[in-house]
MDAnalysis code that builds the backbone (N, CA, C; Angstrom):
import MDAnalysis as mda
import numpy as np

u = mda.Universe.empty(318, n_residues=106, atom_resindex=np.repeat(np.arange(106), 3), trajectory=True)
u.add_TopologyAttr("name", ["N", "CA", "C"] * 106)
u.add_TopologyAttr("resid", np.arange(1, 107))
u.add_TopologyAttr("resname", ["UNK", "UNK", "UNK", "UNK", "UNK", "UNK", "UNK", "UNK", "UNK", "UNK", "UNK", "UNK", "UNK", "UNK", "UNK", "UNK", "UNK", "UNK", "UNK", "UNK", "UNK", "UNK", "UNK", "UNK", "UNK", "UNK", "UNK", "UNK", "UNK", "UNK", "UNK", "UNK", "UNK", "UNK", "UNK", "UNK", "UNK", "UNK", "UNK", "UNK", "UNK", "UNK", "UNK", "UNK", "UNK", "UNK", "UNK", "UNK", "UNK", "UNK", "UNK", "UNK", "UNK", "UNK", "UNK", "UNK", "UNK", "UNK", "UNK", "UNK", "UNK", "UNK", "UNK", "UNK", "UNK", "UNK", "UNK", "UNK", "UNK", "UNK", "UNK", "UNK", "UNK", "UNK", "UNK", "UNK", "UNK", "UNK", "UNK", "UNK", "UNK", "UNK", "UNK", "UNK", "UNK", "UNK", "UNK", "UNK", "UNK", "UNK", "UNK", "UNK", "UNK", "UNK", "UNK", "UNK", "UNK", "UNK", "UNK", "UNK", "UNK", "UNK", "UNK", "UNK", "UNK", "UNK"])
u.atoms.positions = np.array([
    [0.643, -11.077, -0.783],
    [-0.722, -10.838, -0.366],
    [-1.604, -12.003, -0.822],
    [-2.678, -12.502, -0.152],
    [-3.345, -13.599, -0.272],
    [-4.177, -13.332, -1.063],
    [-4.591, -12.266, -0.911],
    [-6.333, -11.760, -0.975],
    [-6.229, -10.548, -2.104],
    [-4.866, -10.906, -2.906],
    [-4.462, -9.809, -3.988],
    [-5.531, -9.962, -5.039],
    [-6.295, -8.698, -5.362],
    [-6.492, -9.220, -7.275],
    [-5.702, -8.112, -7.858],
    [-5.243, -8.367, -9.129],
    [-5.185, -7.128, -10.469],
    [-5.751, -5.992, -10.271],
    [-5.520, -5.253, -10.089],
    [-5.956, -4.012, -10.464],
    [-6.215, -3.034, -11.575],
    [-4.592, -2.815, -11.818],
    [-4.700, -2.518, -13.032],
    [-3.173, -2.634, -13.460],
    [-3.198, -2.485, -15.596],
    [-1.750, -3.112, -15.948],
    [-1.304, -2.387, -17.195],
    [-0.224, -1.695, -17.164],
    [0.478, -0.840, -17.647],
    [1.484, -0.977, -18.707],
    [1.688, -0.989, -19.973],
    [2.677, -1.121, -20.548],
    [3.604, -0.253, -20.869],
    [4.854, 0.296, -20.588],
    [5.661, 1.126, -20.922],
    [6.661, 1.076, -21.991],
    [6.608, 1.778, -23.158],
    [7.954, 1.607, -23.912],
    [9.343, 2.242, -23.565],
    [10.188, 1.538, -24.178],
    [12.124, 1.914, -23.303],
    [11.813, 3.716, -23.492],
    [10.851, 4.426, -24.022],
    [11.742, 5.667, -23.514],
    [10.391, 6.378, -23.194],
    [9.521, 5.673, -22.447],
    [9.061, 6.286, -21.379],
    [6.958, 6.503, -21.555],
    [7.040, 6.181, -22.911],
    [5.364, 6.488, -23.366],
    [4.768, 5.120, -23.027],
    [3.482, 5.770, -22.654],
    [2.295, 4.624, -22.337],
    [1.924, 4.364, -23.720],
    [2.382, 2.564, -23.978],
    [1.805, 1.902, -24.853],
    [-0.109, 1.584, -24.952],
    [0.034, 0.585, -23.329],
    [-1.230, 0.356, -23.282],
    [-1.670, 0.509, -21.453],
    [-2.969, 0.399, -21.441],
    [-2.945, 0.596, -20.163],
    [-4.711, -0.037, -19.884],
    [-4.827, -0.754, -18.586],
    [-6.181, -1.691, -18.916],
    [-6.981, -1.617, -17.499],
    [-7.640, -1.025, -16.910],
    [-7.964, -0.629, -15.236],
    [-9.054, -1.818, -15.064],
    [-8.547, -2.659, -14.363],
    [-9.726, -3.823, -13.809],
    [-10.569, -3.300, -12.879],
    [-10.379, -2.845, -12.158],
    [-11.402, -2.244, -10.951],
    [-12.871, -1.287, -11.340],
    [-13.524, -1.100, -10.868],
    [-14.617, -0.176, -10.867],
    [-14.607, 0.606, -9.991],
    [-13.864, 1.266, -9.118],
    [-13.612, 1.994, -7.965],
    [-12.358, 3.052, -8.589],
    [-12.691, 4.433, -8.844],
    [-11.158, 4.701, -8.450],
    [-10.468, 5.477, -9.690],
    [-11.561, 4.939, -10.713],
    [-10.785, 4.611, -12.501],
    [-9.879, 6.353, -12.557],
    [-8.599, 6.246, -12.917],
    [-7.880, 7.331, -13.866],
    [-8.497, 7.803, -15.114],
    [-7.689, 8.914, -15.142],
    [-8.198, 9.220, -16.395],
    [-7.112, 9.227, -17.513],
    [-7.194, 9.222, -18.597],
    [-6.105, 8.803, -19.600],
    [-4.712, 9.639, -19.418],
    [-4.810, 11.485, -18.612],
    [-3.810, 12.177, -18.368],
    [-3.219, 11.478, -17.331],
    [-3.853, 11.138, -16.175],
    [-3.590, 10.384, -15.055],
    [-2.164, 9.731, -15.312],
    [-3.250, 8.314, -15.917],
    [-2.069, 7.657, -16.264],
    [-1.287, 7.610, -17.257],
    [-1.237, 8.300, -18.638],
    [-0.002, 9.209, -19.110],
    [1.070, 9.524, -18.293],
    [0.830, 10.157, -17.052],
    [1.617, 11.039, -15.887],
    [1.997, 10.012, -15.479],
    [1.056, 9.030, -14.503],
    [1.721, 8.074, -13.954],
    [2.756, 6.999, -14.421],
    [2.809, 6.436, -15.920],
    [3.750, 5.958, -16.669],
    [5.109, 6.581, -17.324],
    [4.982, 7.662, -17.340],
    [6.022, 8.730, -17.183],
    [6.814, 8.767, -16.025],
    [6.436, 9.000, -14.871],
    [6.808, 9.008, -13.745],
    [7.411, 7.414, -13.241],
    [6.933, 6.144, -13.334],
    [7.296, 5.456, -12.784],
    [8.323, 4.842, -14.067],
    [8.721, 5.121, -15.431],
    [9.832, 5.154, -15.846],
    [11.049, 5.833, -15.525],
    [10.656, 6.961, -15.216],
    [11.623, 7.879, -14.964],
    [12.176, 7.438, -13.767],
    [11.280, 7.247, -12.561],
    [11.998, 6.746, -10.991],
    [12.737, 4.849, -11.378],
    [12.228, 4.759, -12.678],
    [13.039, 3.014, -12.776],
    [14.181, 3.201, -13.072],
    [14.624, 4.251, -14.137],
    [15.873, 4.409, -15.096],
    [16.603, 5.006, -13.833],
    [16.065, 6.028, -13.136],
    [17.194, 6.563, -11.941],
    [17.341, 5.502, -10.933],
    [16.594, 4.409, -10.479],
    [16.842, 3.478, -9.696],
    [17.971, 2.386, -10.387],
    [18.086, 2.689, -11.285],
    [19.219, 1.385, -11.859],
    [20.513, 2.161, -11.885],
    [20.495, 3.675, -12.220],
    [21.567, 4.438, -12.279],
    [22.195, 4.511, -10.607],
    [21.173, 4.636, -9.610],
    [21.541, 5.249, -8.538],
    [22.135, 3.837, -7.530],
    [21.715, 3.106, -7.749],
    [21.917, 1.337, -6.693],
    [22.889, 1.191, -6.202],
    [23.526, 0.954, -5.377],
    [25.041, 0.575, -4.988],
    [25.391, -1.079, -5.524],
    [24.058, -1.766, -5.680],
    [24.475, -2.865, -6.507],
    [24.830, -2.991, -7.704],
    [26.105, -3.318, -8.035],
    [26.099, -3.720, -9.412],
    [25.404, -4.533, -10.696],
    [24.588, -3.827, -11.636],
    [23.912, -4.664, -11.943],
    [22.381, -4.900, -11.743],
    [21.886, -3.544, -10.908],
    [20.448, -3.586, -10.511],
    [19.647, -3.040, -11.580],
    [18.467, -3.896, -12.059],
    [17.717, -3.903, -12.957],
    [16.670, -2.943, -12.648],
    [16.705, -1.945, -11.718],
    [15.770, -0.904, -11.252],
    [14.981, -1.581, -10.184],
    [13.515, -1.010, -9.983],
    [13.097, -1.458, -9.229],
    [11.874, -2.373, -9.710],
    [11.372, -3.467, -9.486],
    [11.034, -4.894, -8.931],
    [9.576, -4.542, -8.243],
    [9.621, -3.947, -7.065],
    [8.344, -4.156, -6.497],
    [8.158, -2.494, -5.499],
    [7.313, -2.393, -5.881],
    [6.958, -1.257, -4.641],
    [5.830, -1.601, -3.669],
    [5.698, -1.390, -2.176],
    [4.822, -2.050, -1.349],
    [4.183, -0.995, -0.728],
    [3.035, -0.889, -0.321],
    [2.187, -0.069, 0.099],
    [1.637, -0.691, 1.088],
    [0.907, 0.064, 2.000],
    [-0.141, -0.665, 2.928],
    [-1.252, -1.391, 2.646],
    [-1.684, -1.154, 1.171],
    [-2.988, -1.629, 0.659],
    [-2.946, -2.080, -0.868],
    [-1.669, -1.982, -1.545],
    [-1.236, -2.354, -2.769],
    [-0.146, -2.681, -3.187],
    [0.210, -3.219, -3.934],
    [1.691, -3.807, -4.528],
    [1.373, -3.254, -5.762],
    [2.927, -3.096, -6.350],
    [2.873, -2.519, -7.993],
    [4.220, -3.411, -8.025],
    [3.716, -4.280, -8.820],
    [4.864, -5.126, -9.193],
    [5.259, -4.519, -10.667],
    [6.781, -4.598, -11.189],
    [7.550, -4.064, -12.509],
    [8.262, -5.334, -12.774],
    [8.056, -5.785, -14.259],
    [8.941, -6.137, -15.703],
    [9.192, -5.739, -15.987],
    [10.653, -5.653, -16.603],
    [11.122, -5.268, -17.506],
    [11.746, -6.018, -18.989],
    [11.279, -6.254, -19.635],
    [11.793, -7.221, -20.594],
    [13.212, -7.131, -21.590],
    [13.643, -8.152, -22.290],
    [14.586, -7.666, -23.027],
    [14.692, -6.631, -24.046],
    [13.296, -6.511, -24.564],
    [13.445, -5.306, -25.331],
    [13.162, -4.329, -24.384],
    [13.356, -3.870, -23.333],
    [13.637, -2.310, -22.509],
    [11.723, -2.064, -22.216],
    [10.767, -3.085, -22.810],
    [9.264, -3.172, -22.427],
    [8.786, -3.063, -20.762],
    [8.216, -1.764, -20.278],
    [7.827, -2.246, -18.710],
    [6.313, -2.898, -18.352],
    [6.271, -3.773, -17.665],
    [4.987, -4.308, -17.647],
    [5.020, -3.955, -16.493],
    [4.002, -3.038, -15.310],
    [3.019, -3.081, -14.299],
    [2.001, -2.936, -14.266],
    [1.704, -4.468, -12.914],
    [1.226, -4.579, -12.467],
    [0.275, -4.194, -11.338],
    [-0.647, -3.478, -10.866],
    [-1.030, -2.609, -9.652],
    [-1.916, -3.879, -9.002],
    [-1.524, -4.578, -7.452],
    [-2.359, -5.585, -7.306],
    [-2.699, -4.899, -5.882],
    [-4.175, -5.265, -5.527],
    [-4.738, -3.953, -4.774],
    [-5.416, -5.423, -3.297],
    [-4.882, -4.874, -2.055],
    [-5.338, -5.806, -1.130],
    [-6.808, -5.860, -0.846],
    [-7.752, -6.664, 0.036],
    [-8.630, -6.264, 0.589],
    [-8.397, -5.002, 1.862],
    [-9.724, -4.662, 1.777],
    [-9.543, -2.891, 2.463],
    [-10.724, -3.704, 3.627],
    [-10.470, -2.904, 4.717],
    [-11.143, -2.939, 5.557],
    [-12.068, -1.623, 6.225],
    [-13.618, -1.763, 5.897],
    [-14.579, -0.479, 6.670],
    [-14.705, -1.050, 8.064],
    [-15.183, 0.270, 8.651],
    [-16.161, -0.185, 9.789],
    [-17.506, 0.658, 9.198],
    [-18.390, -0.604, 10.515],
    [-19.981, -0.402, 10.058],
    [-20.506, 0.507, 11.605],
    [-21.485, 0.896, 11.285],
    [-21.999, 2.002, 12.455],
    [-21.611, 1.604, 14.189],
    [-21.407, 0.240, 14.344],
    [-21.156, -0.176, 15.800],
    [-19.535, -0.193, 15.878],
    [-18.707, -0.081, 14.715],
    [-17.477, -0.054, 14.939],
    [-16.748, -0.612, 14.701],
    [-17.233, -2.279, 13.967],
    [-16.590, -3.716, 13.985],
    [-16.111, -3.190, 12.900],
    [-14.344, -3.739, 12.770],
    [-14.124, -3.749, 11.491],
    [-14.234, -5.058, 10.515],
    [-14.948, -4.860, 9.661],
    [-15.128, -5.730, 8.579],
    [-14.340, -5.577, 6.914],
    [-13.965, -6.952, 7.198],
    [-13.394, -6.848, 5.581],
    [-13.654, -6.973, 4.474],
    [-13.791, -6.402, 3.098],
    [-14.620, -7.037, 2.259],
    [-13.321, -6.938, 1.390],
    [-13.490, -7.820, -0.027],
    [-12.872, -7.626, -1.006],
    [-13.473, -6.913, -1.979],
    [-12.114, -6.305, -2.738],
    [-12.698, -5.210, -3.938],
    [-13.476, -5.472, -4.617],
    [-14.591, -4.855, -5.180],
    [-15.228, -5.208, -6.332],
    [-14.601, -5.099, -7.925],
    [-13.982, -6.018, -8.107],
    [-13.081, -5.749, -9.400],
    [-13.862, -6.959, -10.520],
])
């Protein structure tokens, strides 16, 4: 994505608790259960993505793609997950219909 910024960035420890967690945006913000839940959850779908792969050797999953966001995943040698949530420009329309694009206010 061209027109990517940060969103927001997640640290996970190897067995599953939110270390840290840092929301760039002003649109949107979680709330600390939120993302508790959400770092829970996207450990849990990493550890079964490395178990489940037909590749040998797959480090889980890497990138997830959305229509309007990327969540890019690290994983480091100490078992550390770093995501990334990088959020595209969104497009409104204005009362005549045109669609216009703006970028996030982050």
């Amino acid at each position: 994505m061209a027109s990517a910024a940060i969103y927001s960035l997640f640290i996970i420890n190897k067995s599953g608790g939110l270390i840290y967690y840092k929301d760039y945006g002003s649109a949107g913000r979680t709330d600390t259960n939120d993302s508790l839940r959400l770092a829970s959850l996207w450990h849990s779908m990493h550890a079964i993505s490395q178990q489940l792969s037909p590749t040998p050797g797959c480090e889980g999953i890497d990138l997830l793609q959305a229509h309007n966001f990327d969540l890019h995943c690290f994983q480091s040698l100490t078992e550390l997950l770093f995501l990334n949530l990088h959020m595209d420009i969104y497009c409104k329309k204005d009362s005549e219909s045109i669609g216009i694009c703006c970028p996030l206010n982050l």
